[in-house]
Every structure is written in structure tokens, then in C-alpha cells.
gemmi code that builds the backbone of each chain (N, CA, C; Angstrom):
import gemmi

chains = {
    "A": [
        ("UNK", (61.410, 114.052, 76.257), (62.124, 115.046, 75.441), (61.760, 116.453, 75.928)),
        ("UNK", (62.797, 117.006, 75.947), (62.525, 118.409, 76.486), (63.652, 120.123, 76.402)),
        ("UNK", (63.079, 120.643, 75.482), (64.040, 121.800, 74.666), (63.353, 123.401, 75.404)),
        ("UNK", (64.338, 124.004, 75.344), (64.384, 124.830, 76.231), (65.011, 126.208, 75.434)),
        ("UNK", (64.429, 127.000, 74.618), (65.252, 128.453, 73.816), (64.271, 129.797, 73.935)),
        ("UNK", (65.064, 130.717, 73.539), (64.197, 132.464, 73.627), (64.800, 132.674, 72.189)),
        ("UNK", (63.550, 133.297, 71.694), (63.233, 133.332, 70.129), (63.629, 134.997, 70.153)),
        ("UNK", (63.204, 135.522, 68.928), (63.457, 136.244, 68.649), (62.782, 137.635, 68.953)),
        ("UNK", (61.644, 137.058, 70.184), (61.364, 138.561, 70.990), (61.431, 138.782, 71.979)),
        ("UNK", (62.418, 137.719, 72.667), (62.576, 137.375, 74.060), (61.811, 135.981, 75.083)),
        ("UNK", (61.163, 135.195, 74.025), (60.079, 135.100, 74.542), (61.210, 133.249, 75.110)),
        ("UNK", (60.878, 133.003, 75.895), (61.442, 131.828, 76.124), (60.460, 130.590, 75.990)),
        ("UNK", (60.863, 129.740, 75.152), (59.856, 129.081, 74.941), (60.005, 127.685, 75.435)),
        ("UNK", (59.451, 126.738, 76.129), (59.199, 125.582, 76.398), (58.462, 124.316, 75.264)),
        ("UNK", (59.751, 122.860, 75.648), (58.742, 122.236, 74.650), (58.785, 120.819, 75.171)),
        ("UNK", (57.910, 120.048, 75.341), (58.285, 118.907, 75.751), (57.640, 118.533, 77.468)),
        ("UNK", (58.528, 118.045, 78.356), (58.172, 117.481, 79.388), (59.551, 118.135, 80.652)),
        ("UNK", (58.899, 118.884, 80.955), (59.776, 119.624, 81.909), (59.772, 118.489, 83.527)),
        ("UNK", (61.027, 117.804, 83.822), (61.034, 117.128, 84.542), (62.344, 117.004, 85.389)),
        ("UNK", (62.522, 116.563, 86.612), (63.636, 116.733, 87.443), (65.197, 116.313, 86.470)),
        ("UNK", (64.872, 115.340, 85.585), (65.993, 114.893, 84.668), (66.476, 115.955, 84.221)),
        ("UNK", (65.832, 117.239, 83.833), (65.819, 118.063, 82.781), (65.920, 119.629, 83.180)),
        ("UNK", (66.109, 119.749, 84.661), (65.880, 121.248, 85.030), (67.100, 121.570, 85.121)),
        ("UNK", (68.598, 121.330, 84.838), (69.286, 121.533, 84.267), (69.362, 122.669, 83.130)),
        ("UNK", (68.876, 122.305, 82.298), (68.998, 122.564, 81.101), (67.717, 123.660, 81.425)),
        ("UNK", (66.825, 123.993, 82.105), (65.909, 124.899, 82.250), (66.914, 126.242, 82.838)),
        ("UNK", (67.571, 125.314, 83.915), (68.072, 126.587, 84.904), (69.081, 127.567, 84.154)),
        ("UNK", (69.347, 126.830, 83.037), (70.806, 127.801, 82.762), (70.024, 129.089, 81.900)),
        ("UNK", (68.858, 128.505, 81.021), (68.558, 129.639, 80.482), (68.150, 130.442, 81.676)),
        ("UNK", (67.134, 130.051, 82.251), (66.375, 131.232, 83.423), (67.510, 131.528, 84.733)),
        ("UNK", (68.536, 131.558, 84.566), (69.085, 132.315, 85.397), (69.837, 133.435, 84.726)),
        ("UNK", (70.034, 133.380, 83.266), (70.627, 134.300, 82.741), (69.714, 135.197, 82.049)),
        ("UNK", (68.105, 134.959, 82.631), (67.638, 136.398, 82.588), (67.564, 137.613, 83.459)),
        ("UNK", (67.470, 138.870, 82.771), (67.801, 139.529, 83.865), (66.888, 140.776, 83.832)),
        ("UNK", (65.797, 140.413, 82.863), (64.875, 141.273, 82.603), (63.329, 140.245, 82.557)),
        ("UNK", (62.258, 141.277, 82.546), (60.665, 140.966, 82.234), (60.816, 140.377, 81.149)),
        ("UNK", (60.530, 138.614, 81.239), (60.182, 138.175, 80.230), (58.902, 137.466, 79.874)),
        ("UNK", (58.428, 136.923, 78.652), (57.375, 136.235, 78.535), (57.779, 134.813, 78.083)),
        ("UNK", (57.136, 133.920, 79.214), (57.807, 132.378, 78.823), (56.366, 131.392, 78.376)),
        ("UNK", (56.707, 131.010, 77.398), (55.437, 130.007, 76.553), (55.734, 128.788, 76.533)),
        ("UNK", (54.191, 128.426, 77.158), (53.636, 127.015, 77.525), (53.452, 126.375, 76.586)),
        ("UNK", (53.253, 126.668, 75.086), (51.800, 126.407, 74.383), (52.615, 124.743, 74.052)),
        ("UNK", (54.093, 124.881, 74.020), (54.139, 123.253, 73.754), (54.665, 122.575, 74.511)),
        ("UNK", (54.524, 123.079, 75.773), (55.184, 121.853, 76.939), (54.123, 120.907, 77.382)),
        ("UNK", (54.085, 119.809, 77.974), (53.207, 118.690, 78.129), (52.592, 118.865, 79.514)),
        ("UNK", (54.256, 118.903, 80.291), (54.520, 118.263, 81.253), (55.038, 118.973, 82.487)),
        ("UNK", (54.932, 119.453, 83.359), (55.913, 120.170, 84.307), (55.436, 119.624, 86.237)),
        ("UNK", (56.395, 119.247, 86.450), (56.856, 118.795, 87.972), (57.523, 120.251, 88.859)),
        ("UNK", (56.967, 119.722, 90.130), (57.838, 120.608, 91.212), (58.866, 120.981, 90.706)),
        ("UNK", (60.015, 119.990, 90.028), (61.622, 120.147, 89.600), (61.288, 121.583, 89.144)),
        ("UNK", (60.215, 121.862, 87.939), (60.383, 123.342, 87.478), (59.859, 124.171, 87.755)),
        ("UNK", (59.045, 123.770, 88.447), (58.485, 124.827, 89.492), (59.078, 125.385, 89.907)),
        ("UNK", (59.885, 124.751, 90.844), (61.244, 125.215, 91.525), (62.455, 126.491, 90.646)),
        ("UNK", (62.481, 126.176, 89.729), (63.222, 126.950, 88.765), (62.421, 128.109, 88.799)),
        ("UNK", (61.034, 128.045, 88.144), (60.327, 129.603, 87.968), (60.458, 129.964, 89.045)),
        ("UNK", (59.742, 129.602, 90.265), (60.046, 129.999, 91.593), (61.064, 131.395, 91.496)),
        ("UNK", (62.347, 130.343, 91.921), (63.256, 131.052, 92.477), (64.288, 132.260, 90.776)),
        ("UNK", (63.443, 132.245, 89.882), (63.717, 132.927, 88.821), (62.865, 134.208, 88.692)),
        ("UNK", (61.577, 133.900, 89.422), (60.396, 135.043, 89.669), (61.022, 136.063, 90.988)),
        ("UNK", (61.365, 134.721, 92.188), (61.961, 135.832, 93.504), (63.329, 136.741, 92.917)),
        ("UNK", (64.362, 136.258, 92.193), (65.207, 137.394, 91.892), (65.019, 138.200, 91.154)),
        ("UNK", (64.323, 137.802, 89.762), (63.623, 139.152, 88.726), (62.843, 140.090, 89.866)),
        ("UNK", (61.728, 139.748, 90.707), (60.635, 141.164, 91.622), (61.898, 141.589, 92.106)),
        ("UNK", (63.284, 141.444, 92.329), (64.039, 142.320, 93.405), (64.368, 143.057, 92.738)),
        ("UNK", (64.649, 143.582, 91.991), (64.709, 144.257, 90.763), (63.491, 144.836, 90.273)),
        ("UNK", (62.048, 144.718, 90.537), (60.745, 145.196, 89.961), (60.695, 144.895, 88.739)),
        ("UNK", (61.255, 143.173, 88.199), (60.702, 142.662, 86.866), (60.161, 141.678, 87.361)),
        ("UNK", (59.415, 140.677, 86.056), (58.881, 139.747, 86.284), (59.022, 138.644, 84.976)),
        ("UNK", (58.409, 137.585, 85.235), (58.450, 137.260, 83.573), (56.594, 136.596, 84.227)),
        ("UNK", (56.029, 136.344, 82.738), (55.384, 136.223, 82.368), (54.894, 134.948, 81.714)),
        ("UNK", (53.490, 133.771, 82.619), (53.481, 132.549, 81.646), (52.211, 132.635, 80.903)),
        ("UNK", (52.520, 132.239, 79.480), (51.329, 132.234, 78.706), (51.169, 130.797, 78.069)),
        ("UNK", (49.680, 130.526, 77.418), (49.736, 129.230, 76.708), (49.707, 128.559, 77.504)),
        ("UNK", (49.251, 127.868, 78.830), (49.122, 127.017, 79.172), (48.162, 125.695, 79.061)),
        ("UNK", (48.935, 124.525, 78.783), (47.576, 123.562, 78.675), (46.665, 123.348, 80.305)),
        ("UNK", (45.637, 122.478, 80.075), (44.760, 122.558, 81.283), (45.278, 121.484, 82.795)),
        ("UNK", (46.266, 120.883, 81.999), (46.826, 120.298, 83.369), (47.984, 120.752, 84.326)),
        ("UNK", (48.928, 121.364, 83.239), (49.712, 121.843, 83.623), (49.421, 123.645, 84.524)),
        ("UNK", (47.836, 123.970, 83.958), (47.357, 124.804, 85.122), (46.773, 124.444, 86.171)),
        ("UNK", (46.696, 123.515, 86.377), (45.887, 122.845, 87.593), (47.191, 122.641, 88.739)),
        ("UNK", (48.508, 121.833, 87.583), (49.084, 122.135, 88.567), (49.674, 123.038, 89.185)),
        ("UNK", (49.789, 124.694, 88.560), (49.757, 125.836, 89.163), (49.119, 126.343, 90.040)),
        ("UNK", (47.886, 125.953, 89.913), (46.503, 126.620, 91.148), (47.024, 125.640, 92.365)),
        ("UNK", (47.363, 124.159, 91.931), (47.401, 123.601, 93.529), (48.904, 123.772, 93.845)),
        ("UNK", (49.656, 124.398, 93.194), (50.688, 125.074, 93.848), (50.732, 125.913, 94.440)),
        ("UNK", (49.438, 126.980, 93.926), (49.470, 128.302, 94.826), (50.163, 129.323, 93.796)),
        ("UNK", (50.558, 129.041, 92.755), (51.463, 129.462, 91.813), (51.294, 130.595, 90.830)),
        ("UNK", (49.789, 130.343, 90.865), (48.332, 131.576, 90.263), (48.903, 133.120, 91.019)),
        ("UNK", (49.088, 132.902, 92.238), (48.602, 133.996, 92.734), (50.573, 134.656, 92.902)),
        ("UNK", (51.572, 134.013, 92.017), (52.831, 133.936, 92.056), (53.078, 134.925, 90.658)),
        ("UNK", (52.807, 134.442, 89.949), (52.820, 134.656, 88.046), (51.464, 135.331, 87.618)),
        ("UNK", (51.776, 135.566, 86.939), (50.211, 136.703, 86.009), (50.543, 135.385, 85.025)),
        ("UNK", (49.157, 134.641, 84.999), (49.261, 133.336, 84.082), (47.975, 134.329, 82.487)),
        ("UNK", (48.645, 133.941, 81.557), (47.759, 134.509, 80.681), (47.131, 133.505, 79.433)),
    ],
    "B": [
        ("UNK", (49.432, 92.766, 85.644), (50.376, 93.831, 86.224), (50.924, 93.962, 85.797)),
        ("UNK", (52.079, 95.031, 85.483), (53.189, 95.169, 85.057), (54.202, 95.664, 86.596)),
        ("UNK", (55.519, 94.799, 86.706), (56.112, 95.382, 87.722), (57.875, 95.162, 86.933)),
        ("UNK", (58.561, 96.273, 87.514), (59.829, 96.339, 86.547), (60.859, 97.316, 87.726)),
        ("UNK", (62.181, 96.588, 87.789), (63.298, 97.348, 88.616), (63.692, 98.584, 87.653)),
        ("UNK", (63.781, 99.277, 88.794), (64.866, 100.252, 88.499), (66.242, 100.846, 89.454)),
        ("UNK", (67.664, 101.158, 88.458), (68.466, 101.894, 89.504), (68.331, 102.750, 90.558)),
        ("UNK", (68.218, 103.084, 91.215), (67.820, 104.379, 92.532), (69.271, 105.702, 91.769)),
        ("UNK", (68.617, 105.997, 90.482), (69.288, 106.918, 89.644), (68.738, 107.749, 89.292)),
        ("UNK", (68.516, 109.231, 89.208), (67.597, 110.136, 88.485), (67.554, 110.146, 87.115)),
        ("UNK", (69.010, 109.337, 86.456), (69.039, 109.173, 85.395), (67.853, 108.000, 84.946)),
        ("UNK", (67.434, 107.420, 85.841), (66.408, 106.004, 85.543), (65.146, 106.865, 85.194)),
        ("UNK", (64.579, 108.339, 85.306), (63.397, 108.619, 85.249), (62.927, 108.419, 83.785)),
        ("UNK", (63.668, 108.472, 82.715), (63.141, 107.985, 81.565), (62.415, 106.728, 81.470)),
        ("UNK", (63.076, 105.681, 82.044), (62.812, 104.541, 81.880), (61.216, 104.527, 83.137)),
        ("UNK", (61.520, 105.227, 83.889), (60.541, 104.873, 84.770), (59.127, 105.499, 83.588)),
        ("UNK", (59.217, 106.742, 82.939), (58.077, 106.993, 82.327), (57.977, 105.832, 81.453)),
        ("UNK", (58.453, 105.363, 80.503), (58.198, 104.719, 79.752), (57.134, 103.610, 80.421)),
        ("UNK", (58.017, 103.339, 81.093), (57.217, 102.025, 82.251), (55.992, 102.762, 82.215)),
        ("UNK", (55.597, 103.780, 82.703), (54.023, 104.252, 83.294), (53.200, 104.559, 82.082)),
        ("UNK", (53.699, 105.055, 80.820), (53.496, 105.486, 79.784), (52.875, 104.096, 78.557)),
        ("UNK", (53.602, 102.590, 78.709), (53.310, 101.811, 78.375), (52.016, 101.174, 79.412)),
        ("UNK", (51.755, 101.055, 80.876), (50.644, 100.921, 81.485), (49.562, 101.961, 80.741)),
        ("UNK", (49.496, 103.343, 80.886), (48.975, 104.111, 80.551), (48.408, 103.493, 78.995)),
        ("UNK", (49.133, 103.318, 78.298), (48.110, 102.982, 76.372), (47.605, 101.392, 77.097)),
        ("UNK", (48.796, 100.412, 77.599), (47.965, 99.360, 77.482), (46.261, 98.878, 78.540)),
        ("UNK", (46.540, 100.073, 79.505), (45.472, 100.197, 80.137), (44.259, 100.897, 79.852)),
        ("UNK", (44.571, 102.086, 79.032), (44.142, 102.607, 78.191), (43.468, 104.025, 79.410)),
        ("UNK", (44.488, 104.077, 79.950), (44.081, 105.746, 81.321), (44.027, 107.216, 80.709)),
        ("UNK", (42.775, 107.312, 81.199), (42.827, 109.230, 80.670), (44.213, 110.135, 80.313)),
        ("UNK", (44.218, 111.188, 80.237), (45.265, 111.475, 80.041), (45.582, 112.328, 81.059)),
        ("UNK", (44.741, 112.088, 81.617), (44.685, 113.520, 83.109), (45.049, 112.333, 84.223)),
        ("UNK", (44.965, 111.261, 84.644), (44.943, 110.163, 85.212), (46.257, 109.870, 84.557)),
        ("UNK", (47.063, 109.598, 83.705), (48.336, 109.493, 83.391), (49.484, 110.603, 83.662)),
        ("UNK", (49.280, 111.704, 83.560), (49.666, 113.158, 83.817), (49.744, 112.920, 85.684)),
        ("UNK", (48.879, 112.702, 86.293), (49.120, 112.545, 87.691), (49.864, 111.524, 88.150)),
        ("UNK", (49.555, 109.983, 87.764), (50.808, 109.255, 88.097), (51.950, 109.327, 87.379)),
        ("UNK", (52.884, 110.056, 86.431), (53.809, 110.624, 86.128), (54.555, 111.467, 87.344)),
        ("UNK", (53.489, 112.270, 87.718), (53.824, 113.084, 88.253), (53.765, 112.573, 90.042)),
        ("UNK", (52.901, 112.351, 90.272), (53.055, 111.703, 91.922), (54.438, 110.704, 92.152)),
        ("UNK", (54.538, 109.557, 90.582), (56.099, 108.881, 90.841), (57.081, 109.103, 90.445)),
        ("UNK", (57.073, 110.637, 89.888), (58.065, 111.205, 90.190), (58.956, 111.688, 90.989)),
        ("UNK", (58.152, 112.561, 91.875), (58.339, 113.209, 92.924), (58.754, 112.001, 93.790)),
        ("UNK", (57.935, 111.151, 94.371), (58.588, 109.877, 95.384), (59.805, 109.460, 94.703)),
        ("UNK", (59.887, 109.292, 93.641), (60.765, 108.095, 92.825), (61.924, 109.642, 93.022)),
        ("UNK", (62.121, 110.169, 92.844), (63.024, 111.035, 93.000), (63.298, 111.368, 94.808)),
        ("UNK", (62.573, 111.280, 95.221), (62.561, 111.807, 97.164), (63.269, 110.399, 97.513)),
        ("UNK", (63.092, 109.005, 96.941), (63.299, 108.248, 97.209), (65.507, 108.351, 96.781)),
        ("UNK", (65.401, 108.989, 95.562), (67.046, 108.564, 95.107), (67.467, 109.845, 95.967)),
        ("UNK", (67.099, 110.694, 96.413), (67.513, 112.097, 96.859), (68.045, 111.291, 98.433)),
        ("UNK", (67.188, 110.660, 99.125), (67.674, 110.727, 100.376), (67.295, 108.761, 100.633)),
        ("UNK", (68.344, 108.364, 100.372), (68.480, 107.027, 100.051), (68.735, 106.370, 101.306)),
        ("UNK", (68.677, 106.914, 102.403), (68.644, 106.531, 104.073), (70.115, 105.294, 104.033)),
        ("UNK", (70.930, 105.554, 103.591), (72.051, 103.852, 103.790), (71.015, 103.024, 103.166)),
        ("UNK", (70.724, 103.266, 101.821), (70.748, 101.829, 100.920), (71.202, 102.247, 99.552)),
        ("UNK", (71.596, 101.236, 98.738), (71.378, 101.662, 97.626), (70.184, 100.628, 96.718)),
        ("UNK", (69.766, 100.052, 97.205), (69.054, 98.929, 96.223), (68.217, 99.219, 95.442)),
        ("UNK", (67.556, 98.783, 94.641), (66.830, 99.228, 93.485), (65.298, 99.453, 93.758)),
        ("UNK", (65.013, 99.967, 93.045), (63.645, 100.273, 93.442), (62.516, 99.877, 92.411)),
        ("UNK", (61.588, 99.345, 92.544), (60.015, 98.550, 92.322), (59.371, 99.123, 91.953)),
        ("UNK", (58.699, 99.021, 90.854), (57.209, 99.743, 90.719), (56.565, 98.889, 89.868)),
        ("UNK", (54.937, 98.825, 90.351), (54.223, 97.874, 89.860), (53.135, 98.645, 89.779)),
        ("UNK", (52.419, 98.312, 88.712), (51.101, 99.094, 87.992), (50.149, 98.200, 87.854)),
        ("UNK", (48.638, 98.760, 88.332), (47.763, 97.512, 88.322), (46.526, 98.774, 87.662)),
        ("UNK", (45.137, 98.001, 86.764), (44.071, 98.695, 86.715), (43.213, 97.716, 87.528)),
        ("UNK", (42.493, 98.324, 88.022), (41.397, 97.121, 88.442), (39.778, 98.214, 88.443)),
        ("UNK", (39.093, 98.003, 87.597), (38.457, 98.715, 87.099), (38.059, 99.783, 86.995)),
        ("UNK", (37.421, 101.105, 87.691), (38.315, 101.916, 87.008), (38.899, 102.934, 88.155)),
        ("UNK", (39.953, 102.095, 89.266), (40.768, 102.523, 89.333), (42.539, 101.595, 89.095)),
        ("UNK", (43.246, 103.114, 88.952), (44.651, 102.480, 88.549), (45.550, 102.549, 89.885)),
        ("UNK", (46.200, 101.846, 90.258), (47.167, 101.965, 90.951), (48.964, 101.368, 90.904)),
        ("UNK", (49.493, 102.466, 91.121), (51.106, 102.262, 91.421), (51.646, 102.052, 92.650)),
        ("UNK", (52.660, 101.121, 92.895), (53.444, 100.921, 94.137), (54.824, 101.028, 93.516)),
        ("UNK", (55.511, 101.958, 94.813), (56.795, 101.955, 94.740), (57.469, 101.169, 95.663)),
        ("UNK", (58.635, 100.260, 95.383), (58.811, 99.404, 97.040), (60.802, 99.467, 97.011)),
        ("UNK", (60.845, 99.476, 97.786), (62.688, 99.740, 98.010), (62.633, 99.281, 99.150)),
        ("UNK", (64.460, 98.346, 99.186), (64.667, 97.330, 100.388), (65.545, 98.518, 101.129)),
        ("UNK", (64.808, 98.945, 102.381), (65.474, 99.640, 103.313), (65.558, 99.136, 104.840)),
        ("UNK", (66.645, 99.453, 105.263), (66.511, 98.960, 106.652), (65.960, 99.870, 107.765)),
        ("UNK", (65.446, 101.222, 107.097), (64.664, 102.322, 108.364), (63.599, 102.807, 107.101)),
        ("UNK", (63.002, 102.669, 108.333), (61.501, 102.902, 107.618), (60.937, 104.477, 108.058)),
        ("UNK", (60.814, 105.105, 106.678), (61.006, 106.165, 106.379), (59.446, 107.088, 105.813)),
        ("UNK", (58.485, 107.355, 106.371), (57.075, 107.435, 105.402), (57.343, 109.287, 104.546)),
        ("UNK", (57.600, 109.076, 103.375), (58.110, 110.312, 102.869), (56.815, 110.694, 102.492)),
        ("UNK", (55.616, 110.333, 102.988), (54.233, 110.541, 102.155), (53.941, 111.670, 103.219)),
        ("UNK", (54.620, 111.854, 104.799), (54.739, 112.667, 105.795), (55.947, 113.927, 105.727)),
        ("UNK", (56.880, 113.627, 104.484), (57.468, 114.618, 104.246), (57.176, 116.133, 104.462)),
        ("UNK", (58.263, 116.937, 104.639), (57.999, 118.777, 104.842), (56.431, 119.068, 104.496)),
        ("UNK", (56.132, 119.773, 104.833), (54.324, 120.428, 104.957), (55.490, 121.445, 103.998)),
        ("UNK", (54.660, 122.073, 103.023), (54.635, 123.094, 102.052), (54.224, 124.272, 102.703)),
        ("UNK", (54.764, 125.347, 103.238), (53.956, 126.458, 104.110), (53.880, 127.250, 103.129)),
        ("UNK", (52.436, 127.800, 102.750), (51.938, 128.812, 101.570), (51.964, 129.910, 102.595)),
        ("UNK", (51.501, 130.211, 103.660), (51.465, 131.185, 104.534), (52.722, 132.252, 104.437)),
        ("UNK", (53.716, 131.985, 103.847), (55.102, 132.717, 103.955), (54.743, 133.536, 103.189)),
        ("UNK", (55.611, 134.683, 103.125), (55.365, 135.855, 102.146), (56.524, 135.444, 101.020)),
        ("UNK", (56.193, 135.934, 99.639), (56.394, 135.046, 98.038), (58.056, 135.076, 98.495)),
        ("UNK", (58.679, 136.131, 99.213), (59.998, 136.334, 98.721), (60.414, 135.192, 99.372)),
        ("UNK", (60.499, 134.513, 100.571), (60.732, 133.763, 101.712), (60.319, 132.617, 101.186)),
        ("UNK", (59.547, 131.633, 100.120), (58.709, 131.007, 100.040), (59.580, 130.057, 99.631)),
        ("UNK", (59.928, 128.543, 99.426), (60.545, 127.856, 98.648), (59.488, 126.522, 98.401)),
        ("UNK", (60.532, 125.701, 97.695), (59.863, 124.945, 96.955), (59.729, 123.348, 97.767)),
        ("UNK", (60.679, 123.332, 98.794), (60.215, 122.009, 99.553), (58.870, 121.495, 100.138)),
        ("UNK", (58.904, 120.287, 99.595), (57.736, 119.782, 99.981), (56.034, 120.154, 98.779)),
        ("UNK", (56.423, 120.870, 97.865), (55.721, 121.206, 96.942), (54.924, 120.085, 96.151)),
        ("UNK", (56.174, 119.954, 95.840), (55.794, 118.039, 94.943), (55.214, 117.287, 95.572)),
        ("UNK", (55.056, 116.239, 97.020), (54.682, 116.104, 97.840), (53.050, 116.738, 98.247)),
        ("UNK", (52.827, 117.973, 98.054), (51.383, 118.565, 98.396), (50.913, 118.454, 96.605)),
        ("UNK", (51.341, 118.732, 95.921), (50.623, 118.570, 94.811), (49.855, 116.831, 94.317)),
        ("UNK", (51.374, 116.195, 94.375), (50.972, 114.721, 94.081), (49.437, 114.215, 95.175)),
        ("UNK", (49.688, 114.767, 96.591), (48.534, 114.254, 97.684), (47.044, 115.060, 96.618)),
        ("UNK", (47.370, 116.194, 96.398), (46.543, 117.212, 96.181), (45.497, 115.982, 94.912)),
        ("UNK", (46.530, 115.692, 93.953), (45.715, 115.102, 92.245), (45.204, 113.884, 92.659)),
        ("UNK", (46.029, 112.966, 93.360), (45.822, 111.507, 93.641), (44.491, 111.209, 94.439)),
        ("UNK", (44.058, 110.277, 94.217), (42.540, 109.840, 95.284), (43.124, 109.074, 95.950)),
        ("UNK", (44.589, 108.357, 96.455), (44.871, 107.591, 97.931), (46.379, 107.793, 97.727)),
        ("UNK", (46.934, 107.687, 98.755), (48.457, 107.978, 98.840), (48.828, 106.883, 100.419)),
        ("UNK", (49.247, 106.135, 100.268), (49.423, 104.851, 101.739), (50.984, 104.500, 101.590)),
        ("UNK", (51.540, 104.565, 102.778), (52.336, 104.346, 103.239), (52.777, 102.774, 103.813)),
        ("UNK", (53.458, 101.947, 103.742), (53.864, 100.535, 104.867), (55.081, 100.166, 104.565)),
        ("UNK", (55.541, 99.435, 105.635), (56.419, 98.898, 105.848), (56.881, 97.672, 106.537)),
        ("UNK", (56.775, 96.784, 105.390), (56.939, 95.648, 105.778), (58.058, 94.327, 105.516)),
        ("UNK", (58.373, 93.699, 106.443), (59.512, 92.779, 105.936), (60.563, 94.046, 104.927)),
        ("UNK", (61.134, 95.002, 106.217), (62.424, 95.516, 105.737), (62.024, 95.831, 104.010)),
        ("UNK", (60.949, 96.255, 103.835), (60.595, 97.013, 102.505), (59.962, 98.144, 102.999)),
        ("UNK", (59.789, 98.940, 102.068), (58.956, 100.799, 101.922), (58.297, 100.265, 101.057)),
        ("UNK", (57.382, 100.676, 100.945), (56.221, 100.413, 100.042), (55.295, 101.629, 100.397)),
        ("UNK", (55.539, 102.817, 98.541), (54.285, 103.623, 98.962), (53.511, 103.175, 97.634)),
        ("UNK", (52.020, 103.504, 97.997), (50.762, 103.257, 96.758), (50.095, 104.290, 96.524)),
        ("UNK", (50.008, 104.693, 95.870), (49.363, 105.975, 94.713), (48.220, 104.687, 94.419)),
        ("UNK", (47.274, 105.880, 94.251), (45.575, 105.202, 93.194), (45.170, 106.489, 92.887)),
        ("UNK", (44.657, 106.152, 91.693), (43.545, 107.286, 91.264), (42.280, 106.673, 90.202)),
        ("UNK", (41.720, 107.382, 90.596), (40.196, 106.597, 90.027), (40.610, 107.668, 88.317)),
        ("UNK", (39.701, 106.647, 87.468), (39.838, 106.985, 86.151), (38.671, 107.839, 85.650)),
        ("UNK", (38.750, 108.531, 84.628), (37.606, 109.035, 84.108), (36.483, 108.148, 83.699)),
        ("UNK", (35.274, 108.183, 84.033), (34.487, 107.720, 83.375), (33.934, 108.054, 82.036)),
    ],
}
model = gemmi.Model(1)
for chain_id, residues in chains.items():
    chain = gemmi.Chain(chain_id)
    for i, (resn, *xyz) in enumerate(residues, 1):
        res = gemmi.Residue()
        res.name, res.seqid = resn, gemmi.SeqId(i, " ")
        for name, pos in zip(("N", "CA", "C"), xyz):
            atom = gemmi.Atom()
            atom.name, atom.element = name, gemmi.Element(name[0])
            atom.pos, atom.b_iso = gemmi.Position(*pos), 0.0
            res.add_atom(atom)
        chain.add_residue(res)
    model.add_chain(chain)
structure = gemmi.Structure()
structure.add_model(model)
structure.setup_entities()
């Protein structure tokens, strides 16, 4: 299961198990940002390359522009798999 | 063991968790050790429906504990033998703008897993993931 909305301060929030089935439904929100946002971990489980891939290439078009978005709340696996992505040094993880 | 077909469908990845997710309680695997084989047979189980070399046949996975490590095999009837465990190298060296995501999944899954093996035998692929469990 996996839900995907931006609340009421922008903040885009993640919930569930972010997985290749499902980056779909990731991409449409994060391509229709077009500003610095802050996107929260605190209830996703789960995240694969599939969304990696999404922040990725959602981080390279926001810096062309001099925005960014922002990940907070992360659980401890799903930062691990950031560091062995290299992904740390991609995102200001908070 | 538990071993169970699946379509060579991305739509099958539900079913494939469930499959790993039911090993996982009845084996009773960390949750950090479940989180990685999720994630390592994903990535194959998906590399596998992405570039299906002229087959379509279904694809295998069998889950074993044998004390305390766990291991998964993925096996699909192909007629070219294909080791995707040698897939794209991930180049971090690029500068961020240039950078993409191939081969990511692939360096991460090698990265969590404690064995990743490749064979091919009798016109099958067969890759094996292991990871040792928490003590």
C-alpha cells in the first residue's frame, strides 16, 4: 500500500511502501512541483531504486532553477539506503 | 522451503512481496534482513520483466532459512544466459546534474546482501541472494 499527497504547508507526504509498482503515482505529484519543497518520510516503510529514481530526477530539475526539496523523518533503513546510494550527499536529509 | 510461480509482470510484485513477507513471519527474519530481500528481489524480479531477452515464461522464487542464514533464488526458463548481477556499474563519479539512476538498484541490493551468485544451468537463470540474520 502506498499514498502519495501535499498537505496543507506544502509538505508532500509519503506513506506506505514506495515501490516500482507504485512510482507512478509518485511521479505525477513530484513532477508538478515547481518550487522548494519539504517531503516526509516519517510514514513510509519502504523505498527502492524505482523512487529513488523519481527524487533523483525531481531534485536535478528543481537545482536548475536554484530550488530544492527537502527529506525529513526518515526511518533507519530507508537511510541506509540513501547513504549506499550516495543520496546523502544529493538531499539535505533532516 | 517455500517456492511459488510468478507472471514475468510488474503487476506480480504484490504477490511476489507477499510471498517474501509470509517467509519473513514464518521464518521469523529481522526486519532489516526482510527490508533487504524485498528489496534485492525486487530490483532483479523487475530487471528480469524489464528485459525479458525472447522469453516470456514465468519466473521462480524459492525461500529457504537454514540457520541463521536466509536465502532466495530467482530462476526463469531462458534460452541466453544473461548474468544481470553484472549489470550497468552505477558511476557516482559524475557530477549530480549528469547523474542517473541506472544500475542503482543493482549496487544497492550487492551493497545490503552478504552473497549475490549468478548460474546457468539446463537453459535456466538462476540468481541467489543470502543474507545472514541478526543474531
Amino acid at each position: 500500500m502506498f499514498s502519495i499527497s501535499v498537505n496543507e504547508k506544502g509538505t508532500v507526504v509519503l506513506t506506505g511502501r514506495l515501490d516500482a509498482a507504485q512510482v507512478d503515482r509518485a511521479r505525477e505529484i513530484f513532477s508538478g512541483l515547481d518550487d522548494s519543497a519539504v517531503v516526509d518520510f516519517q510514514d513510509l516503510d519502504y523505498i527502492s531504486s524505482a523512487g529513488l529514481g523519481i527524487l533523483l530526477a525531481t531534485q536535478q530539475r528543481l537545482k536548475k532553477g536554484g530550488k530544492a526539496i527537502k527529506l525529513v523523518h526518515m526511518n533507519r533503513m530507508v537511510r541506509d539506503v540513501f547513504k549506499i546510494a550516495r543520496f546523502d550527499l544529493i538531499f539535505e536529509i533532516e | 522451503m517455500m517456492r511459488q510461480q510468478f507472471d514475468r509482470d510488474i503487476r506480480s510484485l504484490d504477490a511476489v512481496f507477499s510471498f517474501l513477507h509470509r517467509f519473513a513471519e514464518e521464518e521469523q527474519l529481522d526486519a532489516r534482513a526482510s527490508y533487504v530481500l524485498d528489496l534485492a528481489v525486487e530490483e532483479f524480479f523487475t530487471n528480469i520483466v524489464k528485459y525479458g531477452r525472447g522469453t516470456s515464461s514465468d519466473v521462480f522464487l524459492e525461500a529457504v532459512r537454514s540457520g541463521g542464514t536466509a536465502t532466495v533464488r530467482l530462476e526463469e526458463q531462458t534460452s541466453v544466459p544473461f548474468d544481470v548481477t553484472r549489470a550497468t556499474q552505477t558511476q557516482f563519479d559524475v557530477p549530480f546534474a549528469e547523474r542517473k539512476p541506472g544500475g542503482l538498484g543493482i549496487h544497492i541490493a550487492r551493497e545490503m546482501l552478504d552473497g549475490l551468485a549468478y548460474e546457468y544451468v539446463d537453459g535456466k537463470s538462476r540468481i541467489t541472494l543470502t543474507k545472514y540474520l541478526e543474531t
